[in-house]
Structure formats: structure tokens, C-alpha cells
N, C-alpha and C positions, 0 to 999 in steps of 0.2 A: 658703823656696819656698812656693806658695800648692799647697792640697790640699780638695779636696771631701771634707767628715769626715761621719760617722755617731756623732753626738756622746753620742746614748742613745738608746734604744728607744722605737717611738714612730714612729707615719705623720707621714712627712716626718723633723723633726729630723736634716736634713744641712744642713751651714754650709761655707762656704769659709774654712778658716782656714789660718795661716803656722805652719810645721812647717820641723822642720831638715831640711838636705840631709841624706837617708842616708850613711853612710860605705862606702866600696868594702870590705870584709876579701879574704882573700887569693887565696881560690880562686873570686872573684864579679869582675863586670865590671858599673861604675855605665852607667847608660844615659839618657840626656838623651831623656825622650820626645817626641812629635812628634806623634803622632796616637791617639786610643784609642775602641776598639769599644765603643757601650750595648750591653749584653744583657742579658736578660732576667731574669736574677738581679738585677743594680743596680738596675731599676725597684723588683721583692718588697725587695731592702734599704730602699729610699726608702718604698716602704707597708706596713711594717714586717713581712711574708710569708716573708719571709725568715730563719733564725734565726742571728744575729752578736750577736761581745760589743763594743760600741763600747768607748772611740772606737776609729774603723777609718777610716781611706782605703779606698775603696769602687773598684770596678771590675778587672780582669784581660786586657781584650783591649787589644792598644798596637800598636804600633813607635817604633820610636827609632835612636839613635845613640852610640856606647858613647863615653863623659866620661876614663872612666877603668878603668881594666887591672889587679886584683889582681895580687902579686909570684909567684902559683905558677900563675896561668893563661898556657898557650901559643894560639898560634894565634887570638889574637883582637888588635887594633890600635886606638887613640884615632882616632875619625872614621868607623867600619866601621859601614854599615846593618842594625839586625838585629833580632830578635822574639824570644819565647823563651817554650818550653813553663811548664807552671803547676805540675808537681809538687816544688814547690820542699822540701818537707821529709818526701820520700816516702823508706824507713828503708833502701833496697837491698840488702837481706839476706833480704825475706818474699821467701812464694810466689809474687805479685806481681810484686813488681819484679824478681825472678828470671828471668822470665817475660817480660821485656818488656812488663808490662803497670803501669807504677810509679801510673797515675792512678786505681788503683783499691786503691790500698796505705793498710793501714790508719789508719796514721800520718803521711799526705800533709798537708800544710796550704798552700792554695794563695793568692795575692796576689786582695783585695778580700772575702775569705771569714773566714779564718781569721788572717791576716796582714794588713798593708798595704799597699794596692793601687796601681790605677795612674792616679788620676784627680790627678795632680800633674805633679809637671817632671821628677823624678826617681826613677829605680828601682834596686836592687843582684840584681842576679840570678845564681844559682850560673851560672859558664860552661858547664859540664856541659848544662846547659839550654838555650843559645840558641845560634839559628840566624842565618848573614850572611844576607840579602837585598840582591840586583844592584838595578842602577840603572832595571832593567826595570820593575819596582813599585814602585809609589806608598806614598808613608809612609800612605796611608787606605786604601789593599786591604790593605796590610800588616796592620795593624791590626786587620782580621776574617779573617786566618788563623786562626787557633783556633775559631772554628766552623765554616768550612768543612775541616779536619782531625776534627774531629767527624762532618762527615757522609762524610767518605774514610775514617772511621775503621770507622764502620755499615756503609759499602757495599760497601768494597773487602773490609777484613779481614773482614769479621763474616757478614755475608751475602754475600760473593762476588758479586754483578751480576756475569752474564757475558753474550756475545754471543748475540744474541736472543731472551734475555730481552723480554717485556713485561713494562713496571714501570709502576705505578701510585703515586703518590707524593699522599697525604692531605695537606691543609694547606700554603697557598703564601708561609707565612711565609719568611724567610730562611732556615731550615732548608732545605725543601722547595722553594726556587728552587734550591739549592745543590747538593739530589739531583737534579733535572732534570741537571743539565748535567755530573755524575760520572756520571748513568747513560749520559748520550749517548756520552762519552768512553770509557766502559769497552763501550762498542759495541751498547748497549740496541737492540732492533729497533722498540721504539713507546714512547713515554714519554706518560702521560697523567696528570694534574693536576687534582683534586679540591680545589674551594673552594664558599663560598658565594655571595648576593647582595653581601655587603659585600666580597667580592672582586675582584667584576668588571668595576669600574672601572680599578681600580690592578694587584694583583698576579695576576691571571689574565692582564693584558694582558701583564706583564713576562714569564709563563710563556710568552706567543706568542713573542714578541722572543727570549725563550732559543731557540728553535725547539722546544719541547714540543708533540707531535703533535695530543694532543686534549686538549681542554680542556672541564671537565663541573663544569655548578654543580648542587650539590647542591641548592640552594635550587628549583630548577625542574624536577632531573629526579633519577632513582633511578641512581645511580652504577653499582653490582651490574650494573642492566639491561643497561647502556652498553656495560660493560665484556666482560659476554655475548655481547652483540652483534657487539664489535668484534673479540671469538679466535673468533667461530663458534661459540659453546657451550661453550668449554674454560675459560675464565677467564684471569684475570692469573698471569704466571709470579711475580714479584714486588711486592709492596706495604710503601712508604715507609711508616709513619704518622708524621705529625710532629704532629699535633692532640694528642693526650695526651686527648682526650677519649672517653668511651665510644660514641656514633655512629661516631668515626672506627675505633677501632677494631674493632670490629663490621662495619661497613661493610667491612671492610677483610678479614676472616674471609669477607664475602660474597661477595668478589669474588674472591677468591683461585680457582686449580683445585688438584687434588686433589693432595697433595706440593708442595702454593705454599710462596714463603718472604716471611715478613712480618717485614720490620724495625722492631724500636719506638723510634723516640726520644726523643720526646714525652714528658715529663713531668706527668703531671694534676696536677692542684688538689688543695684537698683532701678533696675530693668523693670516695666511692668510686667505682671501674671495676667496671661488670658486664657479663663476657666470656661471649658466647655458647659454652663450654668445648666442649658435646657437638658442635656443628656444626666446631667445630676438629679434634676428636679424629675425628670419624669421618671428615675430611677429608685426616687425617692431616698436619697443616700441620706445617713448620718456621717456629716459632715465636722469633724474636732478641732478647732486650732488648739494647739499647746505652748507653755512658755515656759521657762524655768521650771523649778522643783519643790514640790511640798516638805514641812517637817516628817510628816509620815514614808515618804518614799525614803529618805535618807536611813530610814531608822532598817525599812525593807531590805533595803544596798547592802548597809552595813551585816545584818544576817543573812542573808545570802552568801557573802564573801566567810565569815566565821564558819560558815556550813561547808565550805568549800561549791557552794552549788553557783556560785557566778565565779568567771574568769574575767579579769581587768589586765593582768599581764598579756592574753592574748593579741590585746589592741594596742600595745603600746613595741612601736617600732622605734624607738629610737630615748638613749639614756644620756645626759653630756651634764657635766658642769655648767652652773648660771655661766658662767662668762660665754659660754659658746654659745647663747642666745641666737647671737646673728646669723652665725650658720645653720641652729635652726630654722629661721625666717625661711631662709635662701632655699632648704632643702623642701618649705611648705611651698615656695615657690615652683619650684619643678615638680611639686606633688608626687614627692617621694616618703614623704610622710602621711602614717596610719594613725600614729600620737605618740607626742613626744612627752619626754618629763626630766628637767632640767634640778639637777642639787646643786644645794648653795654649796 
């Protein structure tokens, strides 16, 4: 089967080469894939930002169709639609995955990172792990579940958005489209959306089309102010960050009211962050990092999408064949991409 590899270290140095079909073992279900999510790790693999020990099959977000049915897994069928979480070799015995929390277990190694991933035809995934999806979704929404369970994971579990809530959501990448329309769902009273100049062609508009009430480019006005203006002097109840950058988060400190909660998702460069601390502390913010995605948020995802009440097609600007990989690299490079999804 053909596989997009990270053949050694080194900007660029991925080839498409022919690799064996994996083999199903017993308690795993092989999965014929169909459609798979870029994200933003696979680019840092591809400009070598990333740190992996090649060779690797590169990538983690998919759907597909199960090939074939280990002899000690139940409840799964040859021909069944389905997707399946990443914590594939996470040890279920820590404090962790004890916890319900396995994507954060020390000894987790996940497909496109640590393992071999899903930028091929074929995957063997523990059953434990994957979820059926109905006929209702598309093998390419399918396919970027796993970050929008990431951001259900920040919003719902982690920060709690509750009803009337103002949330303020930094960064209108995929992330940040994807909290606009959890926060609306989970019953946000005003949802507003902070981008730049290079935004507001493309993904400030997609932010209107979500319904996201106001839209504020930073590039032309002082967010903080906006934001002031628009609670009457109190501030944001809640602030997304999805930028990873030090403005956004600052900014985001600014905007807040007093007892606000700021979710972080964003991951920086690797640039240091300088966090204005004392205006936090004396603000007394609840302050959230978040990281990956719980089993329970996947399960949220996936109903939501059967309800028709989340949109996943909205974010995704761009469809091509694996082989045309590279051109999507090139097109993340000019950030002309919103999210892509590559079929084998």
C-alpha cells in the first residue's frame, strides 16, 4: 500500500513510498481509510519543527471503514463506519488513565507521532479505541473529529461554557471556528471573534456564516476596548485563546472581567510567552491550559454532528488526493489554508 513517509530528519524529506499492509492482531480492528485531516503537527513534521524518529508515516486525523475484525474484539462488523481516538499505547493502570484522562498518560504513543500514522490506506487500531459513525457524516467531517473533540474537550470539560456566558474566542483558525459554534451550542449569550488584517477576507467571514455575533480585527482596532464596550465596563465572561501567541494571550488577560475564565489552547512556537501575571492575579482570573481530547468529548462530537447541530465541513477549505500532500504543505505555507483533508 502506498504511505506518505518521513524518511529522516530534515525540512521536507517526506516521499510516498509502498509499505506492507499492517496486520489486524486480536484485540485491534484493520481500518480501510477514506479520508484524513492536515493538522498542524504534520506541516512541523514536514519543516522538520516537529521532533519524530523517522522513518514514520506521518499524520493522526482519518476515517475509514473496518477491513477486518480481530478474533477477541465484540461489537464491531467488516464494512462499519468509524474513527478512532489516538491514545493508542496509553499504559491504563496510571493516575491518568485512571482518571479518564489516558491522552495525557505518560506512556501514550500516538499514530503519525510516535507510531505510524494515517497518511496511507490502511490502519490497525486497538477496538477499545474507535468509535462507529452513521451514515449522517461524511468520511471528510469524520476525518477532523479529533480537533473539534479537542476543542469540546477545552470547552465543555475543562472550562465549563455555560449559558450566558460572553465568550471571546482569540484566533479564527480551525480551532477557533470550532469554539465559536461549542460556545453557541452550549448556549453562549454573545460569542465574539478576534483576528487580524489577514483574516478578514476568509476566516472572519466563515466566523459571520457560523453566526458569531461580533467580529473585531485586531489589526484596526483595540479588542480590550470592544470588548468593554460591548459588557458595559464588565468585560468577557470567558476567553478562547487559540493564537499560542503572547498578544493573544495578554490581550486576552485584557479583556477578561474580574473572576473571567481563559481557556488556552494554543500552543506557541518556540519563542518565549510573556504573561502580563500581576494583572491576572490581581484580576483573579481562572486561568485553563488544555491538551488533547477526552473519551467523553469524542462521544459529544460525534452527536452533535448525527444532530446536524456542529458543522465540520465549514472549516475545511481544501479536498485533494494523498499524493498532493506537498502542495498542501506549500498552500499551509502561504496560509491559504483553513483545513485541509487529503483521500487516499
Amino acid at each position: 500500500m502506498k504511505a506518505v513517509v518521513k524518511v529522516k530528519r530534515g525540512k521536507n524529506n517526506i516521499e510516498i513510498h509502498e509499505v506492507e499492509k499492517p496486520l489486524c492482531q486480536d484485540n485491534e480492528v484493520l481500518i480501510n481509510i477514506k479520508a484524513i485531516g492536515v493538522c498542524g503537527t504534520d506541516y512541523h513534521i514536514y519543516t522538520d519543527e516537529y521532533d519524530t524518529v523517522p522513518p514514520l508515516i506521518i499524520g493522526h486525523e482519518f476515517s475509514g471503514v473496518i477491513a477486518e475484525v480481530g478474533k477477541n474484539v465484540k461489537g464491531f462488523n467488516v464494512g462499519e463506519r468509524v474513527i478512532s481516538e489516538l491514545s493508542v499505547q496509553s499504559c491504563g493502570v496510571c493516575r491518568y488513565c485512571k482518571t479518564g484522562n489516558p491522552q495525557i498518560c505518560l506512556d501514550k504513543k500516538a499514530p503519525g507521532t510516535h507510531i505510524n500514522g494515517v497518511y496511507t490506506e490502511y490502519i490497525n487500531m486497538p477496538a477499545a479505541l474507535v468509535h462507529k459513525i452513521s451514515d449522517n457524516i461524511s468520511f471528510e467531517e469524520a476525518a477532523v473529529i479529533e480537533p473539534a473533540a479537542i476543542v469540546a474537550h477545552s470547552l465543555l470539560q475543562r472550562t465549563k461554557i455555560e449559558p450566558e456566558d460572553f465568550v471571546v474566542v482569540i484566533g479564527p483558525g480551525p480551532i477557533g471556528l470550532l469554539a465559536i459554534q461549542m460556545a453557541k451550542i452550549q448556549g453562549a449569550r454573545k460569542v465574539a471573534i478576534v483576528g487580524t488584517d489577514i483574516d478578514k477576507d476568509s476566516r472572519l467571514k466563515i466566523a459571520e456564516g457560523l453566526g458569531c455575533d461580533y467580529i473585531i480585527n485586531a489589526s484596526a482596532e483595540d479588542p480590550a476596548d470592544i470588548i468593554y464596550e460591548l459588557t458595559e465596563g464588565l468585560g468577557a465572561d470567558v476567553v478562547v485563546e487559540c493564537s499560542g501567541s503572547t498578544p493573544g494571550i495578554n490581550s486576552g488577560i485584557n479583556m477578561l472581567r474580574k473572576q473571567g475564565r481563559m481557556c488556552v489552547i494554543g500552543i506557541p512556537g518556540p519563542e518565549k510567552i510573556h504573561i502580563e501575571w500581576k494583572k491576572a492575579v490581581i484580576k483573579a482570573l481562572n486561568i485553563v491550559c488544555t491538551f488533547s481530547s477526552s473519551p467523553l468529548s469524542w462521544n459529544w462530537v460525534i452527536s452533535m454532528l448525527d444532530r446536524k447541530a456542529l458543522n465540520l465541513d465549514s472549516i475545511i477549505s481544501h479536498k485533494e488526493p494523498l499524493e498532493r500532500y506537498e502542495y498542501i504543505f506549500e498552500e499551509i505555507s502561504k496560509g491559504n489554508v483553513i483545513k485541509a483533508v487529503l483521500l487516499p
